[in-house]
PyMOL CGO cylinders between C-alpha atoms (Angstrom):
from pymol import cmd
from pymol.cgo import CYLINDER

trace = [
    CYLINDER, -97.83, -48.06, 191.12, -94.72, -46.43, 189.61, 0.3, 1, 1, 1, 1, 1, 1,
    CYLINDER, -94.72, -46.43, 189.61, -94.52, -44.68, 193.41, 0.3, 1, 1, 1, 1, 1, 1,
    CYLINDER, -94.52, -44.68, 193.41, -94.59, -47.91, 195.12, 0.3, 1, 1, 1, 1, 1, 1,
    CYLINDER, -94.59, -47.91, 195.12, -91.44, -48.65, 193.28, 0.3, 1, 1, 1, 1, 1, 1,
    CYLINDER, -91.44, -48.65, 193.28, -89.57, -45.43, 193.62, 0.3, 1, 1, 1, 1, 1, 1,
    CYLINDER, -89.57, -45.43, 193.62, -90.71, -45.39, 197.21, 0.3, 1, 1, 1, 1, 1, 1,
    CYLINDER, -90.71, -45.39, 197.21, -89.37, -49.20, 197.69, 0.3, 1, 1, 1, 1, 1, 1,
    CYLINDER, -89.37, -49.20, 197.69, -86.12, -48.82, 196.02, 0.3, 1, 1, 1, 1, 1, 1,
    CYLINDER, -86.12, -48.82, 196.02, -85.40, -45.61, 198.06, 0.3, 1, 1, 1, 1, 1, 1,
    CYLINDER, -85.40, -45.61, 198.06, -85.90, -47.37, 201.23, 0.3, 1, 1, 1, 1, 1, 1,
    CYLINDER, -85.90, -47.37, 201.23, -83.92, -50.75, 199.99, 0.3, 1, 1, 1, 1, 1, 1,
    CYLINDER, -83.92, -50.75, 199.99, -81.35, -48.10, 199.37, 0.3, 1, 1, 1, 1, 1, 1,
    CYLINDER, -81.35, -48.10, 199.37, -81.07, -45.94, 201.80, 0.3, 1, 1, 1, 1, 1, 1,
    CYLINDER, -81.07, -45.94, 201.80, -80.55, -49.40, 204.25, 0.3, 1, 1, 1, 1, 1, 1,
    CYLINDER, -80.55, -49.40, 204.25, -77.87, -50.68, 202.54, 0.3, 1, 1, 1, 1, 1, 1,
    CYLINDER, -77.87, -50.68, 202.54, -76.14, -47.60, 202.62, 0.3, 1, 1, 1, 1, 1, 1,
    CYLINDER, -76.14, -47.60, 202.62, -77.63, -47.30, 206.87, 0.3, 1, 1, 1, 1, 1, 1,
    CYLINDER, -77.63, -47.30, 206.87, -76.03, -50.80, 207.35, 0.3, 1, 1, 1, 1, 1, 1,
    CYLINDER, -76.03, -50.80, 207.35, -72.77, -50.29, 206.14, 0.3, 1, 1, 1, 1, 1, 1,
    CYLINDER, -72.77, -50.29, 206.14, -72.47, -47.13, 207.44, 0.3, 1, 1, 1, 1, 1, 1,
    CYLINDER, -72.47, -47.13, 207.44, -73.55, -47.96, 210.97, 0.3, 1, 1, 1, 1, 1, 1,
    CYLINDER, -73.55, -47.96, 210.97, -71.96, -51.52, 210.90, 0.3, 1, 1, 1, 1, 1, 1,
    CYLINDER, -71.96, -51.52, 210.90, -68.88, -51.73, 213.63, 0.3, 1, 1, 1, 1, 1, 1,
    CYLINDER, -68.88, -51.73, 213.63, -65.41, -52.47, 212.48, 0.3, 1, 1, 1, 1, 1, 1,
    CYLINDER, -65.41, -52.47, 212.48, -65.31, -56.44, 212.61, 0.3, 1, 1, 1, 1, 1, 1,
    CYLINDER, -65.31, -56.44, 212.61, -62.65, -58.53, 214.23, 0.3, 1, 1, 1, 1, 1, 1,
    CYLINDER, -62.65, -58.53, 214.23, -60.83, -55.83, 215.17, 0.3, 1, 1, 1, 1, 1, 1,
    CYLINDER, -60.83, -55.83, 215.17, -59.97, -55.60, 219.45, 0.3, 1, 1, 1, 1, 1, 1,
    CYLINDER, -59.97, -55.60, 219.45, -59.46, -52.36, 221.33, 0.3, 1, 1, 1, 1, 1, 1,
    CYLINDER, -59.46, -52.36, 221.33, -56.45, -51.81, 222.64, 0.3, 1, 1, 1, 1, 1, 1,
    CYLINDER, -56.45, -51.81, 222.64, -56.06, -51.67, 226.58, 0.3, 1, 1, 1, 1, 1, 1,
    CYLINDER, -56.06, -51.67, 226.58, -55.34, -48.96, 228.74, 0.3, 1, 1, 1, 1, 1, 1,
    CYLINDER, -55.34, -48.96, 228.74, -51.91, -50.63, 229.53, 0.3, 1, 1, 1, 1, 1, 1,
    CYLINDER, -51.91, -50.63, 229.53, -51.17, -51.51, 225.88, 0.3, 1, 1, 1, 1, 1, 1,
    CYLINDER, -51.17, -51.51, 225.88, -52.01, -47.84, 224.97, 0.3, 1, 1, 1, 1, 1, 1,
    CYLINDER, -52.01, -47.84, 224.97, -49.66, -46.48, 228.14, 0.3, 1, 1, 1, 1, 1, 1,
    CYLINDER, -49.66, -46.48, 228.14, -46.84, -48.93, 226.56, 0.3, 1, 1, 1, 1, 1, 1,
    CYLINDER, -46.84, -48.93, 226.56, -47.65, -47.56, 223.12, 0.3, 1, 1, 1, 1, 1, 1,
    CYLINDER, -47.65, -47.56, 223.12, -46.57, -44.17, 223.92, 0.3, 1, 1, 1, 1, 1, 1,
    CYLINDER, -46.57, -44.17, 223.92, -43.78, -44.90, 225.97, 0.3, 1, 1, 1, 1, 1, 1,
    CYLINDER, -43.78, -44.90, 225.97, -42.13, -46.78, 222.95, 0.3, 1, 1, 1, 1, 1, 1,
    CYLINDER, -42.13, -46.78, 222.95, -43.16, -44.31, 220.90, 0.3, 1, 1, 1, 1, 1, 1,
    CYLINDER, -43.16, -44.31, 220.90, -41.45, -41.72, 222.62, 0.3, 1, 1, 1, 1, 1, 1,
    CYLINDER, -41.45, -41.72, 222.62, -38.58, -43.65, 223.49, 0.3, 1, 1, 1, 1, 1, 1,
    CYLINDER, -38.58, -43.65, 223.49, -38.31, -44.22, 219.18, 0.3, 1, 1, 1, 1, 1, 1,
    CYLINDER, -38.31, -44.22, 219.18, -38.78, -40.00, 218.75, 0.3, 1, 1, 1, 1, 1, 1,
    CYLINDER, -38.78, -40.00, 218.75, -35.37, -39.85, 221.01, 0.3, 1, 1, 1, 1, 1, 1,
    CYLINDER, -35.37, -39.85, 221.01, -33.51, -42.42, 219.02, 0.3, 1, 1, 1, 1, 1, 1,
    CYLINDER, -33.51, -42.42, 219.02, -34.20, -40.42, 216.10, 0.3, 1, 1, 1, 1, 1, 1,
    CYLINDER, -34.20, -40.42, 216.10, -33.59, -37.14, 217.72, 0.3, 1, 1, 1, 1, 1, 1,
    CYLINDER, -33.59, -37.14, 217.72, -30.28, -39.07, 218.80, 0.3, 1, 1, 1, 1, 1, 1,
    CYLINDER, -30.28, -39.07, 218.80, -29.60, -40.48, 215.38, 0.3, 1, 1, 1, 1, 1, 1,
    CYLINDER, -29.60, -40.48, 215.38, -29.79, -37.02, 213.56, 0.3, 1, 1, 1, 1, 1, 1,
    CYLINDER, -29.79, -37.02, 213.56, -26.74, -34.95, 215.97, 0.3, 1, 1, 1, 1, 1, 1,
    CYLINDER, -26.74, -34.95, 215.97, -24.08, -34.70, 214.17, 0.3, 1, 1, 1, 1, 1, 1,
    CYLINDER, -24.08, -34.70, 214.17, -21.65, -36.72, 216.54, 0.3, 1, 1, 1, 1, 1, 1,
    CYLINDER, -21.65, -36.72, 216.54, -23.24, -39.64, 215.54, 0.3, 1, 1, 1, 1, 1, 1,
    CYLINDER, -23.24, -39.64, 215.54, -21.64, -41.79, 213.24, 0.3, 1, 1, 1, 1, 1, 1,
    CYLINDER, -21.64, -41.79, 213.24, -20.28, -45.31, 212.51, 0.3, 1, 1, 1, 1, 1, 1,
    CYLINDER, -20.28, -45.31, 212.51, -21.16, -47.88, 215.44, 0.3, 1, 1, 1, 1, 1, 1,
    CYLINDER, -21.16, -47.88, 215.44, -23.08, -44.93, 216.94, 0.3, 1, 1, 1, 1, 1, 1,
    CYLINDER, -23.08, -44.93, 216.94, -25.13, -44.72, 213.97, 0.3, 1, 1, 1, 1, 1, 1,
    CYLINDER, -25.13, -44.72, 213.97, -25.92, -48.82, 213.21, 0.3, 1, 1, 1, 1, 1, 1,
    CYLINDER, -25.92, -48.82, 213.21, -27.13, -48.97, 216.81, 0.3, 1, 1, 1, 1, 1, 1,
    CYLINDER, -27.13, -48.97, 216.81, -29.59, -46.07, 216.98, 0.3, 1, 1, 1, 1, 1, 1,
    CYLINDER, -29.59, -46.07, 216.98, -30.39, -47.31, 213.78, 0.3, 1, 1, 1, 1, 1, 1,
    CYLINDER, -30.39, -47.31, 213.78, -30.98, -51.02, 215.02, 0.3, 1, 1, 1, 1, 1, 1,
    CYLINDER, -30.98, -51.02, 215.02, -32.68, -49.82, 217.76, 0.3, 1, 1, 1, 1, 1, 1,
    CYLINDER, -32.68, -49.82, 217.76, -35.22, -47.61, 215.88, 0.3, 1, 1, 1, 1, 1, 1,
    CYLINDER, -35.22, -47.61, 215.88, -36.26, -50.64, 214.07, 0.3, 1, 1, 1, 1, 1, 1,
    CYLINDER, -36.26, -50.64, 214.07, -36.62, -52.86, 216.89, 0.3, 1, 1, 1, 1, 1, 1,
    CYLINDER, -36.62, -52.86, 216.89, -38.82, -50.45, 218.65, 0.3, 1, 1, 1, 1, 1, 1,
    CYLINDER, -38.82, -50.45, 218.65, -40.55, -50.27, 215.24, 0.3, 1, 1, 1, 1, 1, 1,
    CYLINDER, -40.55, -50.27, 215.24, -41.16, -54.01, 215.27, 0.3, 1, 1, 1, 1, 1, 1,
    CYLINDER, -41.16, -54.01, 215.27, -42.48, -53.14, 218.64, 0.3, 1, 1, 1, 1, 1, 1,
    CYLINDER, -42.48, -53.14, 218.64, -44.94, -50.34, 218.14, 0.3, 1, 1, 1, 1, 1, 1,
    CYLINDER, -44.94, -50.34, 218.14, -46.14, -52.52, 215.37, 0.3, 1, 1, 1, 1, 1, 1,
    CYLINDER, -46.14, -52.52, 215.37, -47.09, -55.61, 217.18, 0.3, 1, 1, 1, 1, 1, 1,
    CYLINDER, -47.09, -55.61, 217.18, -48.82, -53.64, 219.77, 0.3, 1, 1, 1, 1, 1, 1,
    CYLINDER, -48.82, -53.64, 219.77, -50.73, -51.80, 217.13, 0.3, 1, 1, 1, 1, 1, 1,
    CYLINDER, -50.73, -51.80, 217.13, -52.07, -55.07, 215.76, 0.3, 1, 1, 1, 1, 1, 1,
    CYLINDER, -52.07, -55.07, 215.76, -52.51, -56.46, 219.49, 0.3, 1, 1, 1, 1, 1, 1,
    CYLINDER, -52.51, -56.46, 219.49, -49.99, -59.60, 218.93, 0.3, 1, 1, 1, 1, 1, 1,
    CYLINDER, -49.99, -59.60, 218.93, -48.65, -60.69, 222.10, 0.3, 1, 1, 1, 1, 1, 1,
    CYLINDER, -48.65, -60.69, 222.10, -45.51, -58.89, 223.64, 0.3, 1, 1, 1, 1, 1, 1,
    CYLINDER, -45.51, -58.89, 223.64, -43.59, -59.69, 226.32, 0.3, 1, 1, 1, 1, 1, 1,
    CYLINDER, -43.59, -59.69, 226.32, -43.31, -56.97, 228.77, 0.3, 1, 1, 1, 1, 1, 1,
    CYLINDER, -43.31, -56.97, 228.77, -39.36, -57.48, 229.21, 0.3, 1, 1, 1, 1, 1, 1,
    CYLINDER, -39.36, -57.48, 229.21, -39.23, -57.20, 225.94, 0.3, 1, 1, 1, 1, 1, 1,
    CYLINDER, -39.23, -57.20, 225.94, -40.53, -53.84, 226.10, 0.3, 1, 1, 1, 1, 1, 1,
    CYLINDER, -40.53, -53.84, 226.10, -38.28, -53.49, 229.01, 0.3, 1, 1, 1, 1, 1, 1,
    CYLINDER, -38.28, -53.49, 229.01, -35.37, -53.89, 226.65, 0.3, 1, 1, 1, 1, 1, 1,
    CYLINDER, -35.37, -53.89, 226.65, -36.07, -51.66, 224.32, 0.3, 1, 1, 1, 1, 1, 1,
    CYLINDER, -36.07, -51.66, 224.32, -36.70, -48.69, 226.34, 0.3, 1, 1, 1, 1, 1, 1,
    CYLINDER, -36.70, -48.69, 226.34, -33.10, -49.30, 227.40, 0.3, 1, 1, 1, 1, 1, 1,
    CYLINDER, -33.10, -49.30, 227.40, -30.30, -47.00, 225.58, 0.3, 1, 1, 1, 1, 1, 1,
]
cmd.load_cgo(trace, "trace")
């Protein structure tokens, strides 16, 4: 008798730890090839603002607009991320220097 419990209670374990464990992520979308393409364009597009940002010729206006312009693009990467709508000349913007 005291095996039938041990027995039971291993198996109710061992599924609720199986379930969660095997369970899918839920509610969450995969990005698209062509959201994943624009992901690392804007991403690389930020690395050169920084790389821009950090010469030391830049300074003043200079500076505020790389600066603007890395948080835009971080606004950007972010709402792709989380697969909110973007408009594509939007994206077209920001890739612009």
């Amino acid at each position: 008798m005291k095996t039938r419990i041990i027995a039971c209670a291993s198996m109710i374990a061992a599924l609720s730890v199986g379930a969660t464990t095997l369970a899918g992520p839920v509610g969450v979308t995969r990005q698209t090839p062509d959201q994943q393409a624009q992901l690392a364009e804007l991403e690389q597009t930020r690395a050169q603002v920084i790389h821009e940002r950090q010469l030391p010729s830049t300074r003043g206006p200079l500076l505020i607009h790389d600066m603007t312009r890395e948080q835009q693009l971080d606004r950007l990467i972010a709402r792709l991320r989380n697969n909110q709508p973007v408009a594509p000349e939007e994206i077209e913007q920001a890739k612009q220097p």
